[in-house]
C-alpha positions as CSV (number, residue, x, y, z in Angstrom):
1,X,0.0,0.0,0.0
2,X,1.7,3.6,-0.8
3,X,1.8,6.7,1.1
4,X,-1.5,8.0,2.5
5,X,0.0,11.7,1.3
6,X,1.7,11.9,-1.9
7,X,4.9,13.8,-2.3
8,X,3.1,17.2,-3.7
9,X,0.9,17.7,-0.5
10,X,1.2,21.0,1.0
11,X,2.5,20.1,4.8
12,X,2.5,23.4,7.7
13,X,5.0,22.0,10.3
14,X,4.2,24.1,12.9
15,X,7.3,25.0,15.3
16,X,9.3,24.0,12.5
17,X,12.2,25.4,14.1
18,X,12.4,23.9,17.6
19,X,14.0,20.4,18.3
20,X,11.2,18.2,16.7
21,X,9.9,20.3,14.3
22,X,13.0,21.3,12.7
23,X,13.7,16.9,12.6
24,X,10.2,16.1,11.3
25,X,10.8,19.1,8.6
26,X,14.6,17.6,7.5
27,X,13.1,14.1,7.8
28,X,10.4,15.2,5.2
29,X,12.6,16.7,3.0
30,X,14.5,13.7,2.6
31,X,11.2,11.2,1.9
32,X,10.7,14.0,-1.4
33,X,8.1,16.1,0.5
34,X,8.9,19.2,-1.2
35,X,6.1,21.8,-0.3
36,X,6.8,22.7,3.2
37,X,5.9,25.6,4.8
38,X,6.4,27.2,8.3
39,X,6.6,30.7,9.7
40,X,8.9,31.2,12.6
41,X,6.9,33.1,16.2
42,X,8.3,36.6,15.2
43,X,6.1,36.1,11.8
44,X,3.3,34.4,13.5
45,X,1.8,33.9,17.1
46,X,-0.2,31.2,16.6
47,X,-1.9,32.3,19.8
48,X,-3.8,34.7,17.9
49,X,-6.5,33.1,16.4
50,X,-6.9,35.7,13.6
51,X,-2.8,35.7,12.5
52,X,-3.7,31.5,12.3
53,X,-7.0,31.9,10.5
54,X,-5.1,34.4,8.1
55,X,-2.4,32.1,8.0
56,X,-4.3,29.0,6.9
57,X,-6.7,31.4,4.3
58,X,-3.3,32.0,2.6
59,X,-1.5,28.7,2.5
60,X,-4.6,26.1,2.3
61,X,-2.3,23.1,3.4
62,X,-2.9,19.8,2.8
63,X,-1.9,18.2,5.8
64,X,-0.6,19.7,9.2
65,X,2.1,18.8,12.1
66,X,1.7,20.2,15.3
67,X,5.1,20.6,16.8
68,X,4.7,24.3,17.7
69,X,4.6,24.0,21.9
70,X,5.6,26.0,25.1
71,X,7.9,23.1,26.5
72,X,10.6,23.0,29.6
73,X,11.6,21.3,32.5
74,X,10.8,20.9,35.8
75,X,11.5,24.2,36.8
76,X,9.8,25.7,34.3
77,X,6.9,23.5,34.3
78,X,6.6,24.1,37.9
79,X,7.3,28.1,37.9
80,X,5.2,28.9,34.6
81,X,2.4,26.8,35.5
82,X,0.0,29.1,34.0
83,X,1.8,30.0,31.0
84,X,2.1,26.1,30.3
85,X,-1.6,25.5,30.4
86,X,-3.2,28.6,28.6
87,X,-0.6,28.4,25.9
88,X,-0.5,25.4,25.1
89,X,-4.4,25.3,25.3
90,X,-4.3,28.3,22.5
91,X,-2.1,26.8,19.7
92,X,-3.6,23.8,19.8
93,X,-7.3,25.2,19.7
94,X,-6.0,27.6,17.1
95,X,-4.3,25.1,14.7
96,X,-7.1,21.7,14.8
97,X,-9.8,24.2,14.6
98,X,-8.1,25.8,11.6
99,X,-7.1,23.0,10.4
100,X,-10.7,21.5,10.1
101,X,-12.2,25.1,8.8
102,X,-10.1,24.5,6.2
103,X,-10.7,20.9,5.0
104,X,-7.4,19.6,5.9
105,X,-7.9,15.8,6.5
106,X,-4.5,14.5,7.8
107,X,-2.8,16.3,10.9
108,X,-0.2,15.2,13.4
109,X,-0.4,16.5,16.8
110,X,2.8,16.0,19.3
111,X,1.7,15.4,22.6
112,X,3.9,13.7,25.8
113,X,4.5,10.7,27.7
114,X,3.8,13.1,30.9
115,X,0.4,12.8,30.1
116,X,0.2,9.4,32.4
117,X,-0.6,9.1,35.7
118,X,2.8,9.8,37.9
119,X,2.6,6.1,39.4
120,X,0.9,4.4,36.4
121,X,2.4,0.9,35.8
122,X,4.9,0.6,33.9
123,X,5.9,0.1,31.0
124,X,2.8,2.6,30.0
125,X,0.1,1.8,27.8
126,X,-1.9,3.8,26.0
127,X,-4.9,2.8,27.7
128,X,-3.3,3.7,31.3
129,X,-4.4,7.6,30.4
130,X,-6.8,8.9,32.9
131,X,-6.5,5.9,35.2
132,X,-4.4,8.7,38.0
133,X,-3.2,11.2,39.4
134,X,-0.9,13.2,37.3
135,X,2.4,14.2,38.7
136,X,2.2,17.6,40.2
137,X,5.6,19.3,38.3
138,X,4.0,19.5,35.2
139,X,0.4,19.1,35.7
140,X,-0.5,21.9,34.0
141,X,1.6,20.9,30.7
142,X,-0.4,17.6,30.5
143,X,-3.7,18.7,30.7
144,X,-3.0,20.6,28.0
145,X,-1.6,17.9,25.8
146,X,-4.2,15.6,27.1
147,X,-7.1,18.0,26.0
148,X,-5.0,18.4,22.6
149,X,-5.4,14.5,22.2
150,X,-8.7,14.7,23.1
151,X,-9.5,17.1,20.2
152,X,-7.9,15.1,17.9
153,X,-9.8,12.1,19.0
154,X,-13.2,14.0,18.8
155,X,-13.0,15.8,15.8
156,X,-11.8,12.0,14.3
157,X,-15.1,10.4,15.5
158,X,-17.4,13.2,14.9
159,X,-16.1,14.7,11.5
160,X,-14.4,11.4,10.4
161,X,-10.8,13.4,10.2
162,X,-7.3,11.5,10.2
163,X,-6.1,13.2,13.3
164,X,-2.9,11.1,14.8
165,X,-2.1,12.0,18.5
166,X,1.6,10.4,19.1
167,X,3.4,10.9,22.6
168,X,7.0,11.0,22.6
169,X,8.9,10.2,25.9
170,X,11.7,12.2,26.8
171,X,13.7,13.6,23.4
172,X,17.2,15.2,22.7
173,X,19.2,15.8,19.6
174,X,20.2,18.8,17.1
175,X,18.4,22.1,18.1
176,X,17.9,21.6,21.4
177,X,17.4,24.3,24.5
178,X,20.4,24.2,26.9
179,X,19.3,27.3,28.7
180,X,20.5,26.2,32.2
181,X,16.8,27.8,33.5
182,X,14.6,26.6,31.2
183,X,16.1,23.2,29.7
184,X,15.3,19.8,29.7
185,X,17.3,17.2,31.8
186,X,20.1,16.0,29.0
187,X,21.0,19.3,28.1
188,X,21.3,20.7,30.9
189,X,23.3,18.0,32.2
190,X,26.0,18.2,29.4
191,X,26.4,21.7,29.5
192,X,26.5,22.0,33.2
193,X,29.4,19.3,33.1
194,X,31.1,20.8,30.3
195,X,31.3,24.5,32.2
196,X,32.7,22.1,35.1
197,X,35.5,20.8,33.3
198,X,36.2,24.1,31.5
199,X,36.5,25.7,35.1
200,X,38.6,22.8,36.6
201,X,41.3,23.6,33.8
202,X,41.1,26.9,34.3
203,X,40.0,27.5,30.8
204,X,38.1,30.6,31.5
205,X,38.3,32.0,27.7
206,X,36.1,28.8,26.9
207,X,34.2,29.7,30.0
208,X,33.5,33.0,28.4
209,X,32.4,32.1,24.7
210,X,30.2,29.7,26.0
211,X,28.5,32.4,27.7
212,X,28.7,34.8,24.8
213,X,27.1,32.0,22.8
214,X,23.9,30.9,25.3
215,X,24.2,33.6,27.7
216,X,22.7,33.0,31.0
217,X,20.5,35.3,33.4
218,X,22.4,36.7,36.0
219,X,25.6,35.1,35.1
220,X,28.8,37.5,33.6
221,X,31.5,35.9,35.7
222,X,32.5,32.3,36.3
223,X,31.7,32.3,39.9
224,X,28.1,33.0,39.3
225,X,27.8,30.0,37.9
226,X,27.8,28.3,41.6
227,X,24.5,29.5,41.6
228,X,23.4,26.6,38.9
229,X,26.0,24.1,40.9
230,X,28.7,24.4,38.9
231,X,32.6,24.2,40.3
232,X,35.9,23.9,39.1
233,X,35.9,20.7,41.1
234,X,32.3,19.3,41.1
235,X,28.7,20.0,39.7
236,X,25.7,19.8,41.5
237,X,23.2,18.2,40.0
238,X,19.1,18.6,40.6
239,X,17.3,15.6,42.7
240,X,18.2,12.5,43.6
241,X,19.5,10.6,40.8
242,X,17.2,7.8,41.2
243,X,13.9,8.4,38.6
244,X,14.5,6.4,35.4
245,X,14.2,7.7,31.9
246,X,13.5,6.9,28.5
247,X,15.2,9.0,26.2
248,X,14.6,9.1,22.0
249,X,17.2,10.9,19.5
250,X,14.5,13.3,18.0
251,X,16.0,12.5,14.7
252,X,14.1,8.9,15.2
253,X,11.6,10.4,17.0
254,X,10.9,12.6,13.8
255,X,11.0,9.4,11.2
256,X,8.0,7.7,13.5
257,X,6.4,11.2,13.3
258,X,6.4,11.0,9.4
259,X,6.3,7.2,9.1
260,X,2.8,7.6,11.2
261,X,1.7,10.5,9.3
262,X,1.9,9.6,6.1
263,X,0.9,5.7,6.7
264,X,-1.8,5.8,8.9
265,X,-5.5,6.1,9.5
266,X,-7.5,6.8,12.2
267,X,-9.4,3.2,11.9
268,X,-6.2,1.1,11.9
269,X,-5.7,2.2,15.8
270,X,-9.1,1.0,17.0
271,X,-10.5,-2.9,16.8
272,X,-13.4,-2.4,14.4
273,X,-16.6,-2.3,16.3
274,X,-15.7,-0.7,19.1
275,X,-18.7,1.0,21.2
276,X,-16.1,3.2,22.4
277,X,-14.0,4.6,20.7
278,X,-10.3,6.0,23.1
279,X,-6.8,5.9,23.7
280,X,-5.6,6.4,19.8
281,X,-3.2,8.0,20.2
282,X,0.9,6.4,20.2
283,X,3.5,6.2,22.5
284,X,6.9,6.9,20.5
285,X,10.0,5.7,22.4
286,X,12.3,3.0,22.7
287,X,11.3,0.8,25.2
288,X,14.6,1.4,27.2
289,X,15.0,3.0,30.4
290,X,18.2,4.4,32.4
291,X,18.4,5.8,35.8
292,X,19.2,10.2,36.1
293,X,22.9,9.1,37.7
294,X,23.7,6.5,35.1
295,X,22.8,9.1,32.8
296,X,24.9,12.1,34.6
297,X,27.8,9.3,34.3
298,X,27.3,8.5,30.9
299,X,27.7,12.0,30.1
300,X,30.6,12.6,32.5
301,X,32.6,9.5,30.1
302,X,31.6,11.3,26.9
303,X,33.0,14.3,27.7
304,X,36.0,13.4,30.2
305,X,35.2,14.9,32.5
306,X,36.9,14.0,35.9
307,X,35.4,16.2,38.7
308,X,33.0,15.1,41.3
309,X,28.8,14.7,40.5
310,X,26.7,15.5,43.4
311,X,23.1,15.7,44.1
312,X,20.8,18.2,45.9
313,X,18.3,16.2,47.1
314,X,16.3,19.3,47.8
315,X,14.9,19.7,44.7
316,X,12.3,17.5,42.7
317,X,12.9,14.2,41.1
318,X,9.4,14.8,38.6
319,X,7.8,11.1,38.2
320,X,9.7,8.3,40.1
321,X,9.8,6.1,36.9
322,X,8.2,6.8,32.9
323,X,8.9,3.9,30.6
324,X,6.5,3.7,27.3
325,X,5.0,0.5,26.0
326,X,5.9,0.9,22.5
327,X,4.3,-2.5,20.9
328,X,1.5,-0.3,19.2
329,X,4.1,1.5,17.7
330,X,6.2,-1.4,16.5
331,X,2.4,-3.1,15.4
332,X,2.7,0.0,13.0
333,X,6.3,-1.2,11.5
334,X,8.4,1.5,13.4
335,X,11.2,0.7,15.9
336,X,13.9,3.2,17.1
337,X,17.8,3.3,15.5
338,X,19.8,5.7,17.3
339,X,21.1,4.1,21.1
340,X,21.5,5.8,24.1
341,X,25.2,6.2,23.7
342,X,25.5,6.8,20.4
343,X,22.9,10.0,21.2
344,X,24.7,11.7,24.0
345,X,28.0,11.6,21.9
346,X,26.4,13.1,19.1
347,X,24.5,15.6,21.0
348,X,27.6,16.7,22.8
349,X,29.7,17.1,19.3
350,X,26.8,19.0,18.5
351,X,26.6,20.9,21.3
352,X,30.6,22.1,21.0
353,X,30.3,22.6,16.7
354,X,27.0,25.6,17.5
């Protein structure tokens, strides 16, 4: 059976620039999908539901990925609870509705594996959505991205739309945010490591164009880096150490994104004859799991770095444990390439050539 979306559709990636969008775009690009189009946030706030509407009036795609998100970590989950929630909640009202109003029948909508209950069992299935309490961190995050599944789902069942919710667990790779406020665990590990091994050799100019590169808030000298737990001897890492991750290369994440998009239906992710109809969407990960330490070690090998790791119990941990159950996904004919060491090295290279 061929592609569900031939290589002339019109496809809107929206946050086309940001780590998953900007892979699903290059991953497109190299299946032949040559009518791409995105607008970075300075050109459009897809917030504004008349800058969207106008948007989709001018371009009339013909299908649509929803990658466009306010994301962070657990401090900024935590900190910006209600920018998280009413954001979120806005683009993705903006962009399905739009997206129907304009007759566009396939769209991809990027949701997250924090969507689960915080002590659902694991590994999670789909169907363990709604069945708890969420964790408290990022409450506000999920709920959105659980209403945006929700959406998808409805409009599916009502208007008989292909809208595909897939949730990715935890993802890293080219374009990511190492903002040490705002970041997501991996990246800010490996740059708070690498500024610790820069300031145990004394190599303040590197010190510096790092911080001319990514410049941090409130930080001009290397001692105000203490304040993010970074030494010339040690670094000082958030939590315990003991929550285990699954983490995806979002270049793999991005090739499920397009494998999904362009190959299936609504239909094929429900047994038919269901009386009801729920829990569509798709958990995209690798079915592989590592502990935060092991992680904060693996990066410490990669980049040689020989100073002390310690850990402020003080501060949050997030979900004890958040492993996907990715045999729908593999049902579908997808599995991941990229391993965890292979990633971190890669990411770190990148890190050091941008």
């Amino acid at each position: 059976m061929g592609a569900l979306l031939d290589r002339d559709s019109k496809i809107y990636v929206a946050g086309h620039r940001g780590l998953v969008g900007s892979a699903i775009w290059k991953n497109l690009q190299e299946r032949g999908y040559h009518r791409l189009v995105g607008l970075p946030h300075s050109q459009l706030d897809l917030q504004d539901p008349a800058a969207t509407k106008a948007f989709f009036d001018k371009e009339q795609p013909d299908a649509v990925v929803l990658a466009a998100a306010k994301v962070g970590g657990i401090m900024a989950n935590n900190t910006y609870r209600a920018d998280f929630i009413y954001q979120n909640l806005q683009i993705q009202q903006n962009i399905i509705g739009e997206s129907y109003r304009h007759g566009v029948q396939r769209l991809l909508f990027l949701g997250s594996t924090c969507i689960y209950p915080r002590d659902a069992r694991q590994p999670i299935k789909e169907e363990a959505l709604l069945t708890g309490v969420l964790e408290y961190t990022n409450e506000p995050y999920a709920l959105a991205k659980i209403a945006g599944l929700k959406m998808c789902e409805s409009f599916n069942l009502q208007y008989g739309t292909d809208y595909i919710a897939v949730m990715p667990t935890n993802l890293y790779g080219p374009n990511d945010n190492f903002d040490l406020i705002n970041s997501h665990v991996m990246p800010a590990m490996i740059r708070k490591i690498h500024l610790a091994k820069l300031l145990g050799r004394g190599d303040f100019e590197g010190v510096k164009s790092d911080l001319e590169k990514r410049p941090v808030e409130g930080v001009t000298t290397p001692t105000d880096l203490q304040h993010f737990g970074i030494y010339p001897d040690r670094v000082v890492l958030w939590g315990t150490g003991a929550p285990l991750r699954e983490f995806l290369w979002s270049e793999d994440m991005a090739d499920a994104s397009v494998h999904i998009l362009i190959n299936t239906r609504f239909s094929d992710l429900y047994p038919a004859g269901s009386q009801e109809i729920r829990n569509c969407h798709i958990n995209i990960g690798t079915g592989k799991e590592i502990s935060i330490k092991d992680l904060a070690l693996l990066i410490a090998k990669t980049e040689d770095y020989k100073g002390e790791i310690l850990w402020d119990s003080s501060k949050p941990d997030g979900t004890p444990r958040k492993l996907t159950d990715v045999s729908k996904l593999h049902d579908l004919g997808w599995r991941h390439k990229v391993e965890l060491e292979e990633g971190v090295e890669k990411l770190y290279k990148w890190y050091l050539e941008h």
